[in-house]
C-alpha positions as CSV (number, residue, x, y, z in Angstrom):
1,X,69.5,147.0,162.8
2,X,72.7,144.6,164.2
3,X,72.7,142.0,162.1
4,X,75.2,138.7,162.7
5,X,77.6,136.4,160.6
6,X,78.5,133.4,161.6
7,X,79.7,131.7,158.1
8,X,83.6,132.2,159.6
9,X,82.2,130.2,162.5
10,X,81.6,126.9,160.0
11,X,85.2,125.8,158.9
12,X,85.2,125.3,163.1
13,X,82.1,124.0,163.8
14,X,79.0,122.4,161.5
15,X,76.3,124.7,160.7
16,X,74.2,121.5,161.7
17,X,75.9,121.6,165.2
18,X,75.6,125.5,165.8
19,X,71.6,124.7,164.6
20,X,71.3,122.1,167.1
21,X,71.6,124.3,169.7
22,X,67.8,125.9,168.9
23,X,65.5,124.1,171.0
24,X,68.1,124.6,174.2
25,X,68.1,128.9,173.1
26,X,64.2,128.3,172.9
27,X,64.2,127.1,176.4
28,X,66.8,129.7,177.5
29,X,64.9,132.8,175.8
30,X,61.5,131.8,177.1
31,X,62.8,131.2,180.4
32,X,63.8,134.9,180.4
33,X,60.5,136.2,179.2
34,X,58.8,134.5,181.8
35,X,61.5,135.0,184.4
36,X,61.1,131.3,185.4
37,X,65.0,130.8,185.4
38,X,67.9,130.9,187.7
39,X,68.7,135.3,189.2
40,X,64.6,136.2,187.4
41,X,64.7,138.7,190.4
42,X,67.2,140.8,188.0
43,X,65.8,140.8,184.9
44,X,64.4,144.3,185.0
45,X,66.5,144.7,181.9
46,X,65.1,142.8,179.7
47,X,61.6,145.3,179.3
48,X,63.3,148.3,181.0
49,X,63.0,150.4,177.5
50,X,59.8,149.7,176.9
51,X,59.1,150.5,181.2
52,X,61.3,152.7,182.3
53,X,59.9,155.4,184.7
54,X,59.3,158.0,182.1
55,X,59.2,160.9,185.7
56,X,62.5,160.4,186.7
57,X,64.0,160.6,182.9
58,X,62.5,163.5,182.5
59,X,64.1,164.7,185.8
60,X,67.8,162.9,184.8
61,X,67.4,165.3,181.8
62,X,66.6,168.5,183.4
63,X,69.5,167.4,185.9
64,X,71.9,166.9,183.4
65,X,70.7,171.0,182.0
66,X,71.9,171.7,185.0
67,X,75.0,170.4,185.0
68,X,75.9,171.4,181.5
69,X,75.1,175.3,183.0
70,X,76.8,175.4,186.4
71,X,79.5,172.9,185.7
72,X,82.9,173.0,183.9
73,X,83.5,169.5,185.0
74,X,81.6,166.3,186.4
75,X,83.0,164.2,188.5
76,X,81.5,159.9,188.4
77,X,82.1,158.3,190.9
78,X,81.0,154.5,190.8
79,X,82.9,151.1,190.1
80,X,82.1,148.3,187.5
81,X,78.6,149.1,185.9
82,X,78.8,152.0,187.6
83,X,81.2,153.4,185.7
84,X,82.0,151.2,182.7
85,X,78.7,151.4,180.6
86,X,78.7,155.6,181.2
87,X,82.2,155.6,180.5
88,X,81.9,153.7,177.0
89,X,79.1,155.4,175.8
90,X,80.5,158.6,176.5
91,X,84.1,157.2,174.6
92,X,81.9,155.8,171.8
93,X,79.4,158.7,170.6
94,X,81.7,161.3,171.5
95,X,85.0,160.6,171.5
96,X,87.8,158.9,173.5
97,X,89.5,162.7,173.6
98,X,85.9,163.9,174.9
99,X,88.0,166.1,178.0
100,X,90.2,167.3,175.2
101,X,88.1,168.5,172.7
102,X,85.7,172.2,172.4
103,X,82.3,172.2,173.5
104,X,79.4,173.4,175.8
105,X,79.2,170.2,177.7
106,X,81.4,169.9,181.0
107,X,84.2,167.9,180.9
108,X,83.7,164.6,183.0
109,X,86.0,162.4,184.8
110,X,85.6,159.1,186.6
111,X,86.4,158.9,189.8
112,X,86.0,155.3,192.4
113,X,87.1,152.8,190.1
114,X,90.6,152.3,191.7
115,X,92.3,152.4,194.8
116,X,95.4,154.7,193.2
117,X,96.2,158.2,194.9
118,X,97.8,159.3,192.1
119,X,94.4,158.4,189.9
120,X,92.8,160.5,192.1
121,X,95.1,163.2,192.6
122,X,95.4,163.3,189.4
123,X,91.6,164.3,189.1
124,X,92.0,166.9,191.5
125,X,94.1,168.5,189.8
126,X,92.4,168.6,186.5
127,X,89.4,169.7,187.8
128,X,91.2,172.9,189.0
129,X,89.6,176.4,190.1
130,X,86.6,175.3,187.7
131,X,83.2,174.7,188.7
132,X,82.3,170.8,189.2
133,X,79.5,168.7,189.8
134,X,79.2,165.6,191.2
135,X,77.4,162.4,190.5
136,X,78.1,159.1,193.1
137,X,76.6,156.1,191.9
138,X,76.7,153.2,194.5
139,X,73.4,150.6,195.3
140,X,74.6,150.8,199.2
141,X,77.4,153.4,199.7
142,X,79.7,151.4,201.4
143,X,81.7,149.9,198.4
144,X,85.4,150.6,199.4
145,X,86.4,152.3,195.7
146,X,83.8,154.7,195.3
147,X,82.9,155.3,198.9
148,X,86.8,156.5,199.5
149,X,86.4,158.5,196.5
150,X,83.0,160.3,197.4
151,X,84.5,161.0,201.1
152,X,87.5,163.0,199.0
153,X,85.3,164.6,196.5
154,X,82.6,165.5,199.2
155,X,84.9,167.2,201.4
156,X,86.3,169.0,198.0
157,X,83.1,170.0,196.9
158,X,81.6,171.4,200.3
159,X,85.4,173.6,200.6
160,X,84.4,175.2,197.7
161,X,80.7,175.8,197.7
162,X,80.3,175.3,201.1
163,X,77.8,172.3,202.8
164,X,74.6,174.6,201.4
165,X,75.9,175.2,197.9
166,X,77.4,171.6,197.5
167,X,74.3,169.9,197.9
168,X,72.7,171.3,194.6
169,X,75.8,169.7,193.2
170,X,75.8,166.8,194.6
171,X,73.7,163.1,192.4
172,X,73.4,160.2,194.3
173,X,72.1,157.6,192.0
174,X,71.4,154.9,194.9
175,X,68.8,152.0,196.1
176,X,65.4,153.9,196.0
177,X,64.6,153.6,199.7
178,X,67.5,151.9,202.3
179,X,71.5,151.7,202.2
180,X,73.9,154.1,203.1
181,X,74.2,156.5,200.5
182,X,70.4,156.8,200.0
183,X,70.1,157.7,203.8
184,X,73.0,160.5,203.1
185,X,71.0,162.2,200.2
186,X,68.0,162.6,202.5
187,X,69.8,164.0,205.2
188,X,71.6,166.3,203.3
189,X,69.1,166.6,200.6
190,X,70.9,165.7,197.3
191,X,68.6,164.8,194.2
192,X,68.8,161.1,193.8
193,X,68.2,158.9,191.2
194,X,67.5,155.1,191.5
195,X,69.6,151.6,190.6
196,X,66.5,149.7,190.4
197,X,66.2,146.6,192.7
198,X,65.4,144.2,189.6
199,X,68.8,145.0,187.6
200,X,72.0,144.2,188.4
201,X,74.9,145.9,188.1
202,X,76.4,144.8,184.9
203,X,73.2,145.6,183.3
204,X,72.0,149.1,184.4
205,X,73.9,151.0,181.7
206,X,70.2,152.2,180.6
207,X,69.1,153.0,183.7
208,X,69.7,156.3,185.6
209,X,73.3,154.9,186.5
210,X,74.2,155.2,183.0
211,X,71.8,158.2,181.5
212,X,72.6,161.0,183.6
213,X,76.0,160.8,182.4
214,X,75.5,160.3,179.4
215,X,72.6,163.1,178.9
216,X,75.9,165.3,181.0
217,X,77.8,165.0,177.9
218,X,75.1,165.9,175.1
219,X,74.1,162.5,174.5
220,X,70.4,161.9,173.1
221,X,69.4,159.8,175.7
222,X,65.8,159.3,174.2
223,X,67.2,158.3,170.6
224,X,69.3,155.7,173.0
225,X,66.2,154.4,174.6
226,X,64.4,154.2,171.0
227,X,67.1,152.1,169.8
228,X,66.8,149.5,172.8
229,X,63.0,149.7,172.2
230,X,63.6,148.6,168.5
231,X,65.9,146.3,169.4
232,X,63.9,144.7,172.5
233,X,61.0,144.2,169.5
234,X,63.1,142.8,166.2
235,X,65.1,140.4,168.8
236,X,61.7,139.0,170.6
237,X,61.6,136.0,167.7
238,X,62.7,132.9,168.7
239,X,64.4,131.4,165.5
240,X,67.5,131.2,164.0
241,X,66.8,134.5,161.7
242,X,67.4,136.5,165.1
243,X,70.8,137.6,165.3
244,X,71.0,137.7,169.1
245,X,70.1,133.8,168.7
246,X,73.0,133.6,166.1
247,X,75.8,135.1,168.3
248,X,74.7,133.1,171.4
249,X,74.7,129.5,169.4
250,X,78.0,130.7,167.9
251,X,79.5,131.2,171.1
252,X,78.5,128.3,172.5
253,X,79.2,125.8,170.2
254,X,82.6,127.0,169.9
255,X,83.1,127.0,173.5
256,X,81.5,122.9,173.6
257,X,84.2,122.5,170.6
258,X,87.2,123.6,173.0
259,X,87.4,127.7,172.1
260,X,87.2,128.6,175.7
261,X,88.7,132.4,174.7
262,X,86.4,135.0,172.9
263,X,88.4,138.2,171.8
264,X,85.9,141.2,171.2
265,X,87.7,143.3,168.8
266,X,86.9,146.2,166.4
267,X,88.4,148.5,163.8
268,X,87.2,151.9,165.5
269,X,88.9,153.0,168.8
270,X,86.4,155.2,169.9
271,X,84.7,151.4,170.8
272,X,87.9,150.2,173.5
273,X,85.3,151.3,176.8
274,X,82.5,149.5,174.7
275,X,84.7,146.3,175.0
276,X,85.5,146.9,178.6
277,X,82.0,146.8,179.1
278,X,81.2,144.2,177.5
279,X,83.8,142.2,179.1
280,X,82.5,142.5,182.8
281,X,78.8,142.0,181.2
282,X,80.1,138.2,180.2
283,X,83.1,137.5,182.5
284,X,81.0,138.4,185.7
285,X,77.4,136.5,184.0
286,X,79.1,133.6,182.7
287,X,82.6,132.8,184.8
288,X,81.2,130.4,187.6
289,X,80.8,126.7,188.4
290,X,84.0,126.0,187.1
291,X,82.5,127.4,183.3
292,X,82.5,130.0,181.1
293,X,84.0,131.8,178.0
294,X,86.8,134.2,178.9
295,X,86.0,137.3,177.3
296,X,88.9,139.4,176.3
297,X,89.5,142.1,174.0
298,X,92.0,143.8,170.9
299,X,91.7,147.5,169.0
300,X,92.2,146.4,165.8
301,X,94.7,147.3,164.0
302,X,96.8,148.3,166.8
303,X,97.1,145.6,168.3
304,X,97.5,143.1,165.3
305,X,100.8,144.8,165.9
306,X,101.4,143.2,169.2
307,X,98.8,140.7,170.0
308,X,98.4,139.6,166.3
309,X,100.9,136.9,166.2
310,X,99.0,135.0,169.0
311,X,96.2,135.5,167.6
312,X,97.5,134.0,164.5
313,X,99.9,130.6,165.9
314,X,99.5,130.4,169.7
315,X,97.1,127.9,171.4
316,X,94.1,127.6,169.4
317,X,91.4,127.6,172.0
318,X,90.4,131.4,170.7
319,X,87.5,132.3,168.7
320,X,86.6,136.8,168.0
321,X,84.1,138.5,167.4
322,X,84.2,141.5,165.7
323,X,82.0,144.7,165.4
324,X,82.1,146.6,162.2
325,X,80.4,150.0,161.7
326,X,78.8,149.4,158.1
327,X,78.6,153.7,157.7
328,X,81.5,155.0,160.0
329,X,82.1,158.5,160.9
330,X,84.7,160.8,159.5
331,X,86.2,161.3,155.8
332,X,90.0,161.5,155.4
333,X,91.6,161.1,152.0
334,X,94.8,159.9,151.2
335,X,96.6,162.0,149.1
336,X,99.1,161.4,146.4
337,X,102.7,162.7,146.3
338,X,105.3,163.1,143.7
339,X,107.8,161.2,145.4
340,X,105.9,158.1,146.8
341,X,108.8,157.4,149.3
342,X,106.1,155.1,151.5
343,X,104.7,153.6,149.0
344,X,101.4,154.4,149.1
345,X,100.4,155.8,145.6
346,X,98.4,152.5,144.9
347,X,96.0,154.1,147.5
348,X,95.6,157.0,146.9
349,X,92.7,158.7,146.6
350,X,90.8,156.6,148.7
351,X,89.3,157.2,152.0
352,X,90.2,155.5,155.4
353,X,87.2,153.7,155.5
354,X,87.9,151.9,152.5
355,X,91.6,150.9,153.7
356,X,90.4,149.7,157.1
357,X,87.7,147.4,155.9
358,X,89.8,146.0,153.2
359,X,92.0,145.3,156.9
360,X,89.4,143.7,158.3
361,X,88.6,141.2,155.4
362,X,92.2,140.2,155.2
363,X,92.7,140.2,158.8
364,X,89.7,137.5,159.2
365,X,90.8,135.3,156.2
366,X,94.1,135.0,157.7
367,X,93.0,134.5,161.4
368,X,90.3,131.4,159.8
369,X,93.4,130.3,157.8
370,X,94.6,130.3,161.3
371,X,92.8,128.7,163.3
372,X,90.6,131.2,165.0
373,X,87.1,131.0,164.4
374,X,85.6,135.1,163.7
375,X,82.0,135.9,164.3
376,X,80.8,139.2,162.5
377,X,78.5,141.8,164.6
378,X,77.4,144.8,161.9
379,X,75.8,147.6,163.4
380,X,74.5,150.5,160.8
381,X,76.4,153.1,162.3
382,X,77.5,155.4,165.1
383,X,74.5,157.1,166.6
384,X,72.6,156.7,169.7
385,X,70.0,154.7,167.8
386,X,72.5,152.5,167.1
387,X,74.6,152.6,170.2
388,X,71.0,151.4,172.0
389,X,70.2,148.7,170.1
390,X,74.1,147.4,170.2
391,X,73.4,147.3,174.3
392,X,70.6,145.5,174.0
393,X,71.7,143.0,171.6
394,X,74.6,142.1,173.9
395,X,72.3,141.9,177.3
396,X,70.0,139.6,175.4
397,X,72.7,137.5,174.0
398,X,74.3,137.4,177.4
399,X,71.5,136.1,178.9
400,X,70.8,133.6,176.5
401,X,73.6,132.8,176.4
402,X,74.5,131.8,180.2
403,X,71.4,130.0,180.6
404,X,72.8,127.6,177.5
405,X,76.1,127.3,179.5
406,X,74.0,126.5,182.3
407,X,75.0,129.0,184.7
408,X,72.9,131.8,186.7
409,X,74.1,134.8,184.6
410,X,72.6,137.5,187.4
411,X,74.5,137.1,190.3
412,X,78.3,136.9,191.2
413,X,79.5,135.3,194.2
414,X,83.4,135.5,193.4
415,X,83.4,138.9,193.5
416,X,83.0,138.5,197.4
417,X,86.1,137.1,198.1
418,X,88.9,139.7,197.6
419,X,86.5,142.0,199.3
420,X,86.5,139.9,202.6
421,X,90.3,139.4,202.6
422,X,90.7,143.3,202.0
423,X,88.1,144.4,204.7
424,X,90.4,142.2,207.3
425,X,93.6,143.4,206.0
426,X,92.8,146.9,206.6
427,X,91.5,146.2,210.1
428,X,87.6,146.5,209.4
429,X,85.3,145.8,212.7
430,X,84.2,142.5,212.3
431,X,86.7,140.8,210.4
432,X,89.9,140.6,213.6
433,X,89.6,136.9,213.6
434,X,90.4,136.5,209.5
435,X,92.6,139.4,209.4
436,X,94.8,137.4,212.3
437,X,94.5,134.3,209.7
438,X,95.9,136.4,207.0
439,X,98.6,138.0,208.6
440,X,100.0,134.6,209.4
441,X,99.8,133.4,205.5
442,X,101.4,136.4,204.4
């Protein structure tokens, strides 16, 4: 169960003020569940693990079998949340060395999210003599990132195996009936998987675009789905004893007192790709109309080594949120020594765990003492269980939450723009007239 604190929030903001916000989350959260608000064609989310289409799990399963015996590598290709939810839970349930370490799962390597030729070289090369699969994950095909990317991998895959054998190794996970990419898998005959129509992007992590990489790497994708089912059920009430309702009047009310800046931080790096995640989930839902919380993020402690002094005196117009594991993984000792050179015999003989939560509690006493306002996100620990329920708590909030700032949260007309003035730059049909405009500016 994720369960909220919000008493660091207080010293900022009244807990009268933060409570005042109820009956605007009351409108916002029924709004959702009766998809009577601004985007409700993409809120296919918000029941998708209680609806998902139980036929093509089962197939993203026996896929991923397949995978895990013919393939020594897999190869996602896909941009945004088409990479960024896959890549985080793969980082955070296995392990940010997931390549590096032994096991009977292929390695797997994202491909599509850049433009870089050494990135993709780079990939190339990895992937070697071994066997490879690939999954291509794209609503229309003709995204510039991943679509150069699947060209290169395609023509990679079909030298080795061959136009024939490639196919079999070839995922599209793609609209479920028109765009470019699904009219490629026909005619070639990949298996195909769909984005559904009704979710966007950002929020398709527990759809096929996220699951068949994650079941790829060993993941229990059915204890993931569980988790977002538990979660979809103990975050339905609409009260103040709901946590998602806690974080989202939090936010807000901070952000109305001036904290325009919310750093998502936590004491685990296996959760960096989690924060990644979760910043294009709220940067792309709530930055529009001239509004929005910035979302940024930290790995504690490594970066209270860099970023922690302007955490602790620059502008004050910062709040964080934190997530702590309350049962983390591992167990490593610290030893004592005759010597004590470092220093450290006053610890010894405690565990890790113990050291970095005593961090944590310091480090958000001093940051209040400071100024920045710290919101507290416990999750029980690191499981797929969890990991679903953590995903669903954040969608929910995110939603909520942008219908409080008073913003559509489901679509995202700035990301348009660079996109038209790269098409012309490079000379695309259609675009000769802006192109020419260009030019001159530059």
């Amino acid at each position: 169960m994720i369960r909220t604190d919000i008493s660091n929030v207080f010293p900022f903001v009244s807990k009268e003020n933060v409570e005042a916000l109820s009956a605007e989350l009351k409108a916002a959260h029924e709004a959702l569940e009766a998809g009577t608000g601004a985007g409700s064609d993409f809120l296919g989310w918000l029941r998708l693990p209680e609806n998902y289409d139980r036929e093509e799990f089962a197939r993203i399963k026996k896929a991923a079998e397949k995978i895990k015996s013919d393939s020594q590598a897999l190869v996602v290709i896909g941009i945004g949340g088409s990479y960024l939810g896959a890549r985080a839970a793969i980082e955070f349930l296995k392990s940010p060395n997931y390549n590096l370490k032994k096991k009977n799962t292929p390695d797997i390597f994202f491909a599509g999210n850049n433009i870089s030729a050494a990135a993709t070289e780079e990939i190339v090369e990895l992937i070697g003599d071994r066997d490879f699969s690939i999954n291509v994950i794209s609503k229309s095909g003709t995204t510039t990132e991943p679509a150069i990317a699947f060209r290169i991998f395609k023509a990679l895959i079909e030298k080795k195996y061959g136009k024939e054998g490639a196919k079999g190794r070839i995922y599209a996970t793609t609209d479920a009936a028109k765009g470019a990419l699904k009219n490629l898998a026909t005619v070639e005959g990949y298996e195909t998987f769909v984005v559904p129509d009704n979710i966007g992007g950002r929020f398709s992590v527990l759809s096929a675009v996220g699951l068949l990489p994650m079941a790829a790497a060993g993941i229990d994708i059915d204890a993931v789905m569980q988790g977002a089912y538990s979660a979809m059920a103990e975050f339905s009430e609409k009260s103040f004893a709901n946590p998602v309702w806690q974080y989202a009047a939090a936010r807000n009310a901070l952000y109305r007192a001036g904290k325009t800046t919310e750093i998502l931080a936590c004491y685990e790096p296996a959760f960096r790709f989690m924060a990644e995640w979760w910043k294009q989930l709220y940067g792309e839902s709530e930055g529009k109309d001239g509004k929005g919380i910035f979302p940024a993020s930290c790995d504690f402690t490594a970066d209270l080594h860099s970023m922690g002094q302007y955490i602790q005196e620059g502008m004050r117009n910062i709040f964080e949120t934190v997530v702590k594991m309350e049962h983390p993984n591992g167990n490593v000792t610290i030893e004592a020594t005759e010597e004590n050179v470092d220093g450290l015999n006053y610890i010894a003989g405690r565990d890790l765990h113990y050291v970095n939560e005593q961090a944590r509690r310091g480090v958000a006493l001093a940051h209040v003492d400071g100024g920045v306002p710290n919101i507290l996100v416990t999750m029980d620990k690191l499981d797929e269980h969890n990991y679903g329920e953590l995903v669903y708590f954040f969608e929910l909030a995110c939603g909520i939450s942008g219908y409080t700032l008073g913003v559509n949260p489901f679509n995202q007309p700035g990301v348009e723009a660079y996109k038209k003035n790269m098409f012309a730059l490079l000379g695309k049909p259609g675009y000769e007239e802006l192109g020419a405009e260009l030019a001159k500016r530059l």
